[in-house]
N, C-alpha and C positions, 0 to 999 in steps of 0.2 A: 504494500500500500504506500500512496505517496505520503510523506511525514507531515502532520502537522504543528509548529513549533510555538511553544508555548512560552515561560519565561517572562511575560509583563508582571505578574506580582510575585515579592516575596515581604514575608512576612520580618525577616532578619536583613539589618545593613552590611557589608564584609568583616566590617569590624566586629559584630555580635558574632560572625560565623568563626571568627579564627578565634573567639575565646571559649565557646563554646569546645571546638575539638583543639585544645591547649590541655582544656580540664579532662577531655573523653585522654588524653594520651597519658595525661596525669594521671585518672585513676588505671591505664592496665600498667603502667609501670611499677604504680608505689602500691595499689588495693589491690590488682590481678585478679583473676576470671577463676574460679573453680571448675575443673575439666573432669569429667566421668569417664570418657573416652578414653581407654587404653590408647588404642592405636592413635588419638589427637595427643594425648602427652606426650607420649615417646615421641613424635612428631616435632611439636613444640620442644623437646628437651633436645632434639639433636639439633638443632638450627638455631638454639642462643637463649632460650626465654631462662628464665629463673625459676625453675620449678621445687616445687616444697611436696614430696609423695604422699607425706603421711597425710599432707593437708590438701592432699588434690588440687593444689592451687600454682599457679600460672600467673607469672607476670611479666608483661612483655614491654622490652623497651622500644623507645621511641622508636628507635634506628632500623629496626625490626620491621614494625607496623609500617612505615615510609616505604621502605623496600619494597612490604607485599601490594602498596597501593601501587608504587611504579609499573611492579612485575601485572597487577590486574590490568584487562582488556580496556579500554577504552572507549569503544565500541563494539557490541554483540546484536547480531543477528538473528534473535527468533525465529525462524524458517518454520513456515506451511509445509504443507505436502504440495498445493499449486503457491506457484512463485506471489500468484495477489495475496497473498495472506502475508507475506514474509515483513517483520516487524524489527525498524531500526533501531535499537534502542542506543543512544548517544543523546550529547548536547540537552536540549531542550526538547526532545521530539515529544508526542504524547498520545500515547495509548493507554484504551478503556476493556477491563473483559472481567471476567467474573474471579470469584472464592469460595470455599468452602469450609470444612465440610460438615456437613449436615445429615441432620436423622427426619427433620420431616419437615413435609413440603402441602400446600396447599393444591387440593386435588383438582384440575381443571374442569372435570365435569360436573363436579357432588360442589366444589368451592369449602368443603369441609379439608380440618388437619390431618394427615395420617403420614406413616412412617413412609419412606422412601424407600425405594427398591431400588434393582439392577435396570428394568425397563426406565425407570426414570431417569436415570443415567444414562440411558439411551436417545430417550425421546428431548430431555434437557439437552443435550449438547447437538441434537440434528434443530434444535427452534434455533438456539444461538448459532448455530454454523450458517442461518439464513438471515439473523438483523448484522445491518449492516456498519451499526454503529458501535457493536462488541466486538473487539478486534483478537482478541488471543481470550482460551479459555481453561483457567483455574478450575480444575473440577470440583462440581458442588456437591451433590446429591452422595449419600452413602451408602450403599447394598444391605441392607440389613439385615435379609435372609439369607445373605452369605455366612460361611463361618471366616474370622480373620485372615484365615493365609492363604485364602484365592481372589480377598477385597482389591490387591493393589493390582495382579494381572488383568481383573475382572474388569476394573474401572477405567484402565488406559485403552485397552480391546476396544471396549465398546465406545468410547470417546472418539481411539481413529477411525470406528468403521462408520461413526455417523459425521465426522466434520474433518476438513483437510485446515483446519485453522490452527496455530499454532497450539497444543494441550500442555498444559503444565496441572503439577498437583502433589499433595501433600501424598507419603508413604508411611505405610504403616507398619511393615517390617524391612529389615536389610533381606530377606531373599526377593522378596517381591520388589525392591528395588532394582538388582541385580537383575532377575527376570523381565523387569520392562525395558531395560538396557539392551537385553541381549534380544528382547522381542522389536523393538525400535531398529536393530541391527541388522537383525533379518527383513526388515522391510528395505530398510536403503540401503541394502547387497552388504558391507560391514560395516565395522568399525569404523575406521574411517571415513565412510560417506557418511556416517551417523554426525561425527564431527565437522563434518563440511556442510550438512544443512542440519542440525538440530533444532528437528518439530517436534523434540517432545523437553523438558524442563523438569525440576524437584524443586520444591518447597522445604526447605528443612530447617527445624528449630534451633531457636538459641534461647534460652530458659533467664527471661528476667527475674531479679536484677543479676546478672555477670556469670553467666554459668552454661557451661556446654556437657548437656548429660550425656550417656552412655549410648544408648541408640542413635540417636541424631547425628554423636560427634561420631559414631561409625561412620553411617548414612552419607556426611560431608566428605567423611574421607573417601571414602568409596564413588562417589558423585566424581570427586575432583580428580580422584586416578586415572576414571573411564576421560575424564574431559567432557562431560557433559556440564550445558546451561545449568546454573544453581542459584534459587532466590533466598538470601539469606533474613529468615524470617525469627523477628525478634519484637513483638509487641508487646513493650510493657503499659501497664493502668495507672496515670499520675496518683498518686497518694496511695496506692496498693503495691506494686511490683517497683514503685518509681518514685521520683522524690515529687509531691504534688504540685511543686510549678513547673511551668513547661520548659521552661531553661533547662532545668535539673534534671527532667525525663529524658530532656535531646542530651545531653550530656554520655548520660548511661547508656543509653539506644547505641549512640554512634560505637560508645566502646565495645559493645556487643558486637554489633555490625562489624569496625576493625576485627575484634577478637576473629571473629567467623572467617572473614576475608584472610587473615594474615595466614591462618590453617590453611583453606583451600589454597593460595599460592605458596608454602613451602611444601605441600603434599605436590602439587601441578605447577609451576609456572606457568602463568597465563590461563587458569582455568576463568571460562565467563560465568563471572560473577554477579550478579544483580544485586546492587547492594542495597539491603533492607532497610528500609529506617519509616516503620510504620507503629504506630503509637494512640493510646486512648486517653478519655477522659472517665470517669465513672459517675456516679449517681453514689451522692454524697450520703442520702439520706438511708442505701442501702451498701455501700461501697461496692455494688456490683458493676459490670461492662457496659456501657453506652456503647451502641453503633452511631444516635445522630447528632450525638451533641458538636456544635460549632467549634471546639476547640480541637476537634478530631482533624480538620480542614488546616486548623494553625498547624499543628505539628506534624501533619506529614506535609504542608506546603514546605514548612521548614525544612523538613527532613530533605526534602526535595533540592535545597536549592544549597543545601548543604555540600551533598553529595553533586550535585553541580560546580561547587566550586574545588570539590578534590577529583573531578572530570571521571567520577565514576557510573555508568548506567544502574538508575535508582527503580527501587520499587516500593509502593506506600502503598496504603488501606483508605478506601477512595468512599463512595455514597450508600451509605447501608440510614436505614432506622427504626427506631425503638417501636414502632406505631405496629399495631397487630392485623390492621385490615387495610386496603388500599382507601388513603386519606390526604386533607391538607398535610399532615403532621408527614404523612409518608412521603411526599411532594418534597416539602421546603426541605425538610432535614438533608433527604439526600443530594437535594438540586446545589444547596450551599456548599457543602463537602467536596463534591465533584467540581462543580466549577471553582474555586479555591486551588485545588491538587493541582485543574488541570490549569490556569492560568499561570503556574508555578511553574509550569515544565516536567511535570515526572515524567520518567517513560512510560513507566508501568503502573497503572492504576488499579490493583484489583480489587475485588467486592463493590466495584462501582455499578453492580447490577445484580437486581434476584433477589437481594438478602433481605428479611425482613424481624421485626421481632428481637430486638438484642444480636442478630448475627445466627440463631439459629435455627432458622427456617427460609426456604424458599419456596419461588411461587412461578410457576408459569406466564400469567398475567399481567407480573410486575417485570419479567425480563423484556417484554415490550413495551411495555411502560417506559421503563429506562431505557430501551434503544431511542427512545424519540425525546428522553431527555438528555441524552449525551448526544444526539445530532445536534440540538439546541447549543450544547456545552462547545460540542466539538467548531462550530459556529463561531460562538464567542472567541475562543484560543484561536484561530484563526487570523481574524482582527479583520482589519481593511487596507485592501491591495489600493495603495496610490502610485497610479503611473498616468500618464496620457491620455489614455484609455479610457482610464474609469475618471477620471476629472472631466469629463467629455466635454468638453469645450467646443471639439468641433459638433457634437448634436446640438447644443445652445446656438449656435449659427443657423444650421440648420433648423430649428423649431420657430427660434425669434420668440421676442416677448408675446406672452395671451396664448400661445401654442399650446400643445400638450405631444406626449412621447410616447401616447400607447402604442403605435401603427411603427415606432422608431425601431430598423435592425439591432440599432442598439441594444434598446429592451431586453428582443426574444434573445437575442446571443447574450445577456450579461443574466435576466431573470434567477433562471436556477441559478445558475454558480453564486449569482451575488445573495442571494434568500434562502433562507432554510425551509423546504415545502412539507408542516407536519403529514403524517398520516392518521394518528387520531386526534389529536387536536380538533375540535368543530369551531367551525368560523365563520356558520352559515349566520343569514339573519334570522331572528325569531321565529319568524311564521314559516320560514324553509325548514329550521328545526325541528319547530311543532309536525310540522309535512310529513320528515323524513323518522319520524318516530320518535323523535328525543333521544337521540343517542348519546351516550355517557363514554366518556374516556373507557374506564371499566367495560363496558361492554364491549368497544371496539378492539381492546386487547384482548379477550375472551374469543373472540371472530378470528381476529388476526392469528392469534398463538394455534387454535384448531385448522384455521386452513393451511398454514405453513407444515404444520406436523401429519396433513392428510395428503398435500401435493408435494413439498420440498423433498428432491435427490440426492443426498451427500454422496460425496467422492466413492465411500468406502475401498475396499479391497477388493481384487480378483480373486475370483475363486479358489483357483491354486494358490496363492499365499495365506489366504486363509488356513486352508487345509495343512500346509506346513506349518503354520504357527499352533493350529489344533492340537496335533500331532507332538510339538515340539510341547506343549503345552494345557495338558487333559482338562486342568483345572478350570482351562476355560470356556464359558456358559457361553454355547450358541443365542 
């Protein structure tokens, strides 16, 4: 897809940015990270850090952390299965796709809660493989009638055979990691072609405040040996996991983020990295997780422009909210989050779609919903193209004063490009409303999300690579 660049706001001046990561370098050198990970100590203890055994503890100096930012990518490449999907992440570019994962989802036909399955995971990632405004996708939905150790093959399977868009997603054991490696390899012939277009990505944890546990920091290692895309995913909650002002949470964040980063490049040089720096607010009154509150949009804008300034490809936590049914509440919260992230520049915005309820449910209804509020978003980051052209000086000659420009070439050639055309949006007058039945946003995404899931073709696989991957692979549910 062609980029679009973001970058008009940040919440931080340069100066706030180099005090902030002064103190993120301060605490891993003098506090250090507690590391679970075998194979991440030893890692860290042969390349210089200062490791304390008995204490699991990890502190890494400055010199250390610079290095592994040198040695990280600068630009990474999310790769499609078709080259239109293929996602730049650099600079200021900015994309929107989804997150997860979740146990229940709002049923599109009943509009009742219930648990999610493997079909939803199918039929969720074939509606998003068709809006056009979600650009890479975070798996959401979780199999629940799986048992655990066929969840991570199950969910990557059916993601590629229903969308050639970039998949990325969180894992739940190191085989089933290992296995979508080696299943991602057999689709693009090996190894190697794996790492020359890599469509598929890992999410993996970094446990706020300062701590890389035992499965994850496997996971990382193992991620960055293969050379596979890695979003290093570290949300902590101001006042919970995090010091409750927002300085202090970006503080701790980045050092995680380093922390994560500085492993994956002394395991890989040059593994791509997506540096995480995604962050919450809570609900005071219960110290639980907010998805909409407004300060979610501060600190990963921040996050964002942080990591722009140490020229790293960044990934935040984008437009979710707290609201239980499709509403104003559900509207504003996420419309501010998102446009925020994305006027920032992230590259990566995820859960800027689907999520509803504190983050843990999604909805059919609402991923169309949100494709047509990040067309809007995507609109804005865009900005306004001033050239010749569009100052149209020569149509003002042409028209002359008392004119008008409907009939003008101008017009029909600038219209779409220059306006964003909703499609549920109603914009008729009154009495066309009344006409056309009173249609409701809600309704119109109810329409949209069933006929997309009754006529849209995704890519999927040939039948013979199917069958090789079956084969190589029993676990996995036709």
């Amino acid at each position: 897809m062609k980029p679009v660049v973001g970058g008009q706001y940040s919440p931080l001046k340069e100066s706030e940015i180099r005090k902030i990561l002064e103190a993120s370098f301060t605490i891993l050198s003098e506090i250090g990270v507690e590391v679970y990970s075998q194979l991440a100590f030893k890692a860290f203890q042969k390349f210089g850090a200062v490791c304390d055994a008995s204490k699991k503890l990890v502190k890494l100096p400055k010199s250390m952390v610079e290095d592994a930012i040198d040695k990280a990518p600068k630009k990474i490449i999310l790769r499609g299965r078709e080259e239109k999907h293929d996602i730049y992440c650099e600079d200021a570019n900015v994309h929107f796709g989804t997150a997860g994962t979740v146990l229940r989802i709002i049923d599109l036909e009943t509009d009742e809660v219930r648990q999610t399955t493997l079909q939803d995971v199918r039929d969720v990632v074939r509606l998003l493989d068709a809006l056009e405004n979600i650009h890479f996708i975070v798996l959401p939905p979780y199999p629940n009638e799986l048992p655990q150790d066929e969840v991570d093959i199950n969910r990557f399977h059916s993601a590629i055979m229903n969308s050639s868009k970039h998949i990325a997603g969180s894992v739940f054991t190191l085989k089933g990691t290992l296995d979508i490696i080696k299943m991602a390899e057999m689709i693009t012939g090996s190894p190697q072609a794996l790492k020359e277009r890599p469509f598929i990505s890992f999410l993996t944890a970094l446990v706020s405040p300062l701590r890389i546990d035992e499965l994850y920091g496997d996971m990382l290692y193992r991620i960055a040996e293969a050379g596979i895309p890695v979003h290093l995913s570290s949300e902590p909650t101001a006042g919970v996991t995090a010091p409750v002002t927002l300085a202090g949470l970006l503080t701790g964040l980045h050092a995680e983020a380093l922390s994560g980063l500085t492993l994956a490049q002394i395991v890989n040089p040059g593994t791509p990295v997506i540096y995480a720096i995604s962050g919450s607010a809570p609900d005071f009154s219960t110290m639980g997780f907010l998805g909409g509150a407004v300060e979610n949009g501060l600190i990963n804008a921040a996050g964002s422009a942080i990591a722009q300034y140490l020229d790293l490809p960044n990934y935040t936590l984008g437009g979710m909210s707290d609201s239980k049914v499709v509403d104003v509440q559900n509207g504003y919260e996420r419309a501010i989050s998102n446009l925020l992230i994305g006027l920032s520049g992230s590259n990566i915005i995820h859960a800027a779609a689907g999520l509803t309820e504190f983050a843990t449910m999604i909805s059919y209804k609402q991923y169309v919903i949100d494709n047509e509020i990040l067309g809007m978003i995507m609109r804005a980051v865009r900005g306004i193209e001033v050239t010749d052209e569009t100052i149209a000086l020569d149509v003002y000659r042409e028209v002359g004063p008392g004119g008008n420009f409907l009939s003008e070439p101008h017009t029909v050639k600038w219209m779409r490009r220059e306006h964003f055309i909703p499609k549920l949006s109603d914009r008729k007058l009154r009495e066309d409303w009344e006409k056309s039945g009173k249609p409701t946003v809600e309704k119109n995404a109810v329409a949209m999300a069933k006929q997309i899931l009754k006529e849209h073709k995704p890519l999927g696989l040939s039948n013979g690579l199917n069958n090789q991957l079956k084969a190589k692979f029993p676990e996995i549910r036709s």
